[in-house]
C-alpha positions as CSV (number, residue, x, y, z in Angstrom):
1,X,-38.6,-46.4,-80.1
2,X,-38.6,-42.8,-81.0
3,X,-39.1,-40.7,-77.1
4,X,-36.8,-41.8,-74.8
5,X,-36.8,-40.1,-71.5
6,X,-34.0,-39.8,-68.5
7,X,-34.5,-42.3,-65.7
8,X,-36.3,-40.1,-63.3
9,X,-37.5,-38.0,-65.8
10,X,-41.3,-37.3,-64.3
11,X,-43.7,-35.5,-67.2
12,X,-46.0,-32.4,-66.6
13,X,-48.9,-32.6,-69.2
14,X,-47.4,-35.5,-70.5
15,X,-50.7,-35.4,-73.0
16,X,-49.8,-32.5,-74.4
17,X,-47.3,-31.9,-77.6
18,X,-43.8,-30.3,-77.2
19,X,-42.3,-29.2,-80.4
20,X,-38.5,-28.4,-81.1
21,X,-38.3,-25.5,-83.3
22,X,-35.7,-23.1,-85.0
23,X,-36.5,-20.6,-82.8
24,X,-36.1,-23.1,-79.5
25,X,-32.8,-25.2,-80.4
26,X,-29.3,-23.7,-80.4
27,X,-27.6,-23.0,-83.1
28,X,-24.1,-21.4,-83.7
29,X,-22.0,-23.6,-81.5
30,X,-19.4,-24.9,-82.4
31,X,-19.3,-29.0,-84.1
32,X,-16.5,-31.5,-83.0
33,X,-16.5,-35.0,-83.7
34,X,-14.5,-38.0,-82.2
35,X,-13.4,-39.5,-86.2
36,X,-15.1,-38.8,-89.1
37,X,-15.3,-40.9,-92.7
38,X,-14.2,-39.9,-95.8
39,X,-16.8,-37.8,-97.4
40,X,-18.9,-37.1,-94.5
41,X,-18.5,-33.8,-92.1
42,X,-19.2,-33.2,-88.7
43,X,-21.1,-30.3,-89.2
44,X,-23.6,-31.6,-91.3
45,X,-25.7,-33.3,-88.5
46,X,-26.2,-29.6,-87.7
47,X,-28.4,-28.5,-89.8
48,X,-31.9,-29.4,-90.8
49,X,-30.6,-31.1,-94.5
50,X,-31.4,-34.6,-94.3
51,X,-29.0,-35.6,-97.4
52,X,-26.1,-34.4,-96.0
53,X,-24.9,-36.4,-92.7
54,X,-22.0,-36.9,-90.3
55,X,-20.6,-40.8,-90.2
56,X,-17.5,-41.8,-87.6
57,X,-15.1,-43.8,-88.9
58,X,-15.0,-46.2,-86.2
59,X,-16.9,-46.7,-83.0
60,X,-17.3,-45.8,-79.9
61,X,-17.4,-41.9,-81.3
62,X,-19.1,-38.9,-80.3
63,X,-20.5,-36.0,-81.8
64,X,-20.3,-32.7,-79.8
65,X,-21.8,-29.4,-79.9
66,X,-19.8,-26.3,-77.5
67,X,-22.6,-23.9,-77.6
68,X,-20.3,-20.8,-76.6
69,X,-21.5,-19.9,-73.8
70,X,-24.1,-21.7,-70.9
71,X,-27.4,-22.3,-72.7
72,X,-30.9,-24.3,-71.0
73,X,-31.4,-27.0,-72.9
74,X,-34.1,-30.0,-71.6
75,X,-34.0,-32.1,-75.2
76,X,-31.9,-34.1,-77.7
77,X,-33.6,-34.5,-80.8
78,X,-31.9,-36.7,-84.2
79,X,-33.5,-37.4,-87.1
80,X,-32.1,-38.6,-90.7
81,X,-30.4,-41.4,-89.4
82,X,-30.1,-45.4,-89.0
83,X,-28.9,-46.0,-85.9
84,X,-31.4,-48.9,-85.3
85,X,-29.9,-50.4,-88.6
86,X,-26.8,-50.7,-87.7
87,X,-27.5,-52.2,-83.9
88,X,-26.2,-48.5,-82.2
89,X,-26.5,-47.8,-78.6
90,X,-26.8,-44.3,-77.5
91,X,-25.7,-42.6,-74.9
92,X,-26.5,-38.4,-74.6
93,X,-24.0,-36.5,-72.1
94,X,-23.9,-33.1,-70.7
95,X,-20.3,-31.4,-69.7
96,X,-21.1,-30.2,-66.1
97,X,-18.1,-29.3,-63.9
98,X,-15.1,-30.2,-66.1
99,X,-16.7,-33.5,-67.0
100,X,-19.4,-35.7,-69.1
101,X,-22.1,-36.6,-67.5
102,X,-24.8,-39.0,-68.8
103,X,-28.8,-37.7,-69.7
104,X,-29.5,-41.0,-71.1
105,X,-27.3,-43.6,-70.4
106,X,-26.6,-46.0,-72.9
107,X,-29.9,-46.9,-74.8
108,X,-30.7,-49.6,-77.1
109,X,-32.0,-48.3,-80.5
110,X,-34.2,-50.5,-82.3
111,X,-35.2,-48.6,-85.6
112,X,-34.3,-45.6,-87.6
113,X,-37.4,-43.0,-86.4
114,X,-36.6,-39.8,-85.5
115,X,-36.0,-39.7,-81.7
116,X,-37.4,-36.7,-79.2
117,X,-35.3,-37.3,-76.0
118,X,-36.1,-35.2,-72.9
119,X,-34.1,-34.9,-69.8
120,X,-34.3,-32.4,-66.7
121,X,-33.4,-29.4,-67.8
122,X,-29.6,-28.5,-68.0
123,X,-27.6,-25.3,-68.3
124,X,-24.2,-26.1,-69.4
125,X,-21.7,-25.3,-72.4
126,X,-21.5,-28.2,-74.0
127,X,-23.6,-31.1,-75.3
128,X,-22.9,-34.2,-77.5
129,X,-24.5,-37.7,-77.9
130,X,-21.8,-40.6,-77.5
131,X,-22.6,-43.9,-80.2
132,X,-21.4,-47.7,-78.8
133,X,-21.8,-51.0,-80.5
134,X,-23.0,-52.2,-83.8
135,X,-21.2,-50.6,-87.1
136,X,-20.7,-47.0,-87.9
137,X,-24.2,-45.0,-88.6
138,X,-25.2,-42.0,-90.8
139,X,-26.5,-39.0,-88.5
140,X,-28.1,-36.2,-90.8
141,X,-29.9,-33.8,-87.8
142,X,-28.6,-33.7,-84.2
143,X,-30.8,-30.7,-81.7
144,X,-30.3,-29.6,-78.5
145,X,-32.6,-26.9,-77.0
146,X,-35.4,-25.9,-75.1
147,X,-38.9,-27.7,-75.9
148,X,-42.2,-25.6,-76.6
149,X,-45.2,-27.2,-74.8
150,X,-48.2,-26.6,-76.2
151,X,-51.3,-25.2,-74.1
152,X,-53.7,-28.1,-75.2
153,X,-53.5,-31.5,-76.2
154,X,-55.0,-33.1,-79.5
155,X,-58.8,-34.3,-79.1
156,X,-60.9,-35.3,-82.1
157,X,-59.9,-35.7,-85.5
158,X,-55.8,-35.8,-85.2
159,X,-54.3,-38.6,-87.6
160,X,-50.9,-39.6,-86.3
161,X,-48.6,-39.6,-89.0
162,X,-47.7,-43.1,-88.9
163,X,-51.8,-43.6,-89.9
164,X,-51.8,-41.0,-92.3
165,X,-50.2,-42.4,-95.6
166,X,-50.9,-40.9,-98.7
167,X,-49.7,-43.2,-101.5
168,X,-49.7,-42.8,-105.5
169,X,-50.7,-46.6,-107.1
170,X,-50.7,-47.2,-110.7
171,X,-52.5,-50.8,-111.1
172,X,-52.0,-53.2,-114.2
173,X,-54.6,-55.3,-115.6
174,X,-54.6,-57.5,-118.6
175,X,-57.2,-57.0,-121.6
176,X,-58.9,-60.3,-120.1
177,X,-59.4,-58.8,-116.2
178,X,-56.1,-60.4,-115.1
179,X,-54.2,-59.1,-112.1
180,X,-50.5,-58.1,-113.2
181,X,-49.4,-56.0,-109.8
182,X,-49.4,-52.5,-108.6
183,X,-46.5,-49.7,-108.7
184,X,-46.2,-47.2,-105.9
185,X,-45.1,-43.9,-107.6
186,X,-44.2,-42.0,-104.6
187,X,-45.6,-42.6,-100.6
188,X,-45.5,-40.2,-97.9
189,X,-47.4,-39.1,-94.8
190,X,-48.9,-35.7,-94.5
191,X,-50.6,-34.6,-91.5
192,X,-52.8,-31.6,-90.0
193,X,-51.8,-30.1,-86.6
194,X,-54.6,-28.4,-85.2
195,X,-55.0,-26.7,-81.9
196,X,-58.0,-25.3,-80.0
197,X,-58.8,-23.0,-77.5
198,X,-55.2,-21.2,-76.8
199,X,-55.5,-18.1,-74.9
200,X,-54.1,-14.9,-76.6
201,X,-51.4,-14.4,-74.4
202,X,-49.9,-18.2,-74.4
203,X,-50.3,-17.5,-78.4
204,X,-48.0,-13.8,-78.2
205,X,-45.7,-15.4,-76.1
206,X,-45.2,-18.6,-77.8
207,X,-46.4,-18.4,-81.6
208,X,-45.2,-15.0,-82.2
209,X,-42.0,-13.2,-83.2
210,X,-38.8,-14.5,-84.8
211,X,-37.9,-17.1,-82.1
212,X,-41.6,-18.0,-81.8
213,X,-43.1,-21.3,-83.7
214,X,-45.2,-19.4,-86.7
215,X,-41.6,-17.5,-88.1
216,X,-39.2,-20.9,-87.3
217,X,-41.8,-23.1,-89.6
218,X,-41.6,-21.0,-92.9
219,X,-38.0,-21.5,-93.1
220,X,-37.0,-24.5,-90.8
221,X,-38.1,-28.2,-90.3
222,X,-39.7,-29.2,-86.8
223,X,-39.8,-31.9,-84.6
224,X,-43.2,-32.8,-82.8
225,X,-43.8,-35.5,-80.0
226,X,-47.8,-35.5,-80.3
227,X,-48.2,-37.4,-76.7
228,X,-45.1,-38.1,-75.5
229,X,-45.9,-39.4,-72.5
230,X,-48.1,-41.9,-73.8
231,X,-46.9,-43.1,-77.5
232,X,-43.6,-43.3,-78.8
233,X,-44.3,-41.3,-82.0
234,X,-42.1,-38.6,-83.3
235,X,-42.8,-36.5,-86.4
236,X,-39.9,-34.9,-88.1
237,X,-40.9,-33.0,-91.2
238,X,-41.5,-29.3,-92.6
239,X,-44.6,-27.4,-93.4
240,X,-46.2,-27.6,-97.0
241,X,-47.7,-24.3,-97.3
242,X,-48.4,-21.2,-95.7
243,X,-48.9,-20.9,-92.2
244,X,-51.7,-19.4,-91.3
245,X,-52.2,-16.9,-88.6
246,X,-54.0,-18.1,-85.6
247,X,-57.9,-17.1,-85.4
248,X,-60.1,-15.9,-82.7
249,X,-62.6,-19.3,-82.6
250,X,-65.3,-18.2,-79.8
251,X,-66.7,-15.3,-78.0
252,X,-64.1,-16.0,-75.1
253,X,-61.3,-14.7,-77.1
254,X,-59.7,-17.9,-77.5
255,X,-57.8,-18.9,-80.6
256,X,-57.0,-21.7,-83.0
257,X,-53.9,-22.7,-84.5
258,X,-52.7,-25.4,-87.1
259,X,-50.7,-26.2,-89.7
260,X,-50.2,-28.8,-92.4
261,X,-46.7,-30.7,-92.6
262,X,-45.2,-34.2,-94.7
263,X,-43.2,-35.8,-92.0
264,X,-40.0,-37.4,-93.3
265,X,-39.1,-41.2,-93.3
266,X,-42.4,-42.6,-93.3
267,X,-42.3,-45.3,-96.6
């Protein structure tokens, strides 16, 4: 389970991908936490580093970001973490007129995949996610912002990155032709994001500048929900080269835009 959506919740181009980006979630607020265990910090979970993480020290606990101000904010996204391994619910609340309010009530989670969670959108101060049940987790990235929706769904020749495995094998063989086993050296999952036919203006507005995607990708991770209306599948990960400048593809002025990324947690 890695999209969760608000009961109620009704999608608008539900094909197509929203991304969470640097230039999209907040940042600068200010990170409280109900406990926290020895040699873990609070203020970890907000940033994109997936080695350093917040853990409570007991349970139920919360994690809270005051943003400083009222900011619009429609997702929750958490990555780096293993709340599905240690039997967590979770619940993600909104403060709204001098008390919390639920976006997701309390939520089951079965496995440790990075989770995209959309909601209505909101414009409040503060925002935090509220664990219950099962032993303390590790949280390495909690997000709240704005989603970008992209002007056109995948078609042909996408790989999702849970199909898209690239894995280093050294085999061993005996002199006589006998099978001895296999080692995997390393195994990740790098994927292509391609987009076609995106009008220049949708591109300026959205791709461009230093809150658009193009800027937050060559110095930030990203979250992608590829269909989210259809397939539970979240990428989390961070570009592996340049990003290259979108390119007029036809005589109608329309552009193309991609990028290629290794999406984190896949093993």
């Amino acid at each position: 389970m890695t999209v969760l959506t608000a009961s109620g919740y009704s999608w608008t181009d539900g094909k197509f991908a929203r991304v969470a980006h640097a230039g999209n979630w907040i940042s600068g607020g200010t990170i409280s936490a109900s406990s926290t265990a020895t040699d873990y910090s609070a203020d970890a979970a907000d940033t994109s580093l997936t080695y350093e993480k917040w853990k409570p020290s007991s349970l139920a606990a919360t994690w809270e970001n005051n943003f400083g101000g009222s900011e619009d904010y429609d997702y929750c996204c958490i990555a780096a973490h293993n709340l599905g391994t240690q039997g967590c619910t979770l619940e993600v609340q909104t403060y709204d007129t001098g008390s919390w309010t639920d976006l997701i009530t309390a939520t089951a989670i079965t496995d440790d995949s990075p989770l995209f969670i959309f909601f209505p959108e909101q414009t409040d101060t503060r925002a935090r996610i509220r664990i219950t049940v099962g032993s303390a987790p590790e949280v390495g990235v909690v997000k709240f912002g704005s989603a970008l929706k992209m002007q056109r769904p995948f078609y042909q020749g996408f790989s999702p990155s849970r199909m898209a495995r690239q894995t280093s094998i050294i085999g061993n063989v005996s002199e006589g032709g006998e099978f001895l086993g296999r080692t995997t050296v390393r195994s990740s999952s790098n994927v292509e994001y391609q987009w076609n036919n995106l009008t220049y203006t949708w591109v300026r507005d959205n791709l461009d500048g230093k809150a658009g995607l193009i800027q937050s990708l060559e110095t930030e991770p990203f979250f992608l929900a590829w269909r989210p209306s259809e397939t539970e599948d979240v990428d989390f990960g961070w570009t592996t080269g340049p990003v290259q400048p979108p390119q007029l593809s036809g005589p109608r002025d329309l552009m193309t835009f991609g990028f290629q990324a290794q999406v984190y947690g896949y093993e």
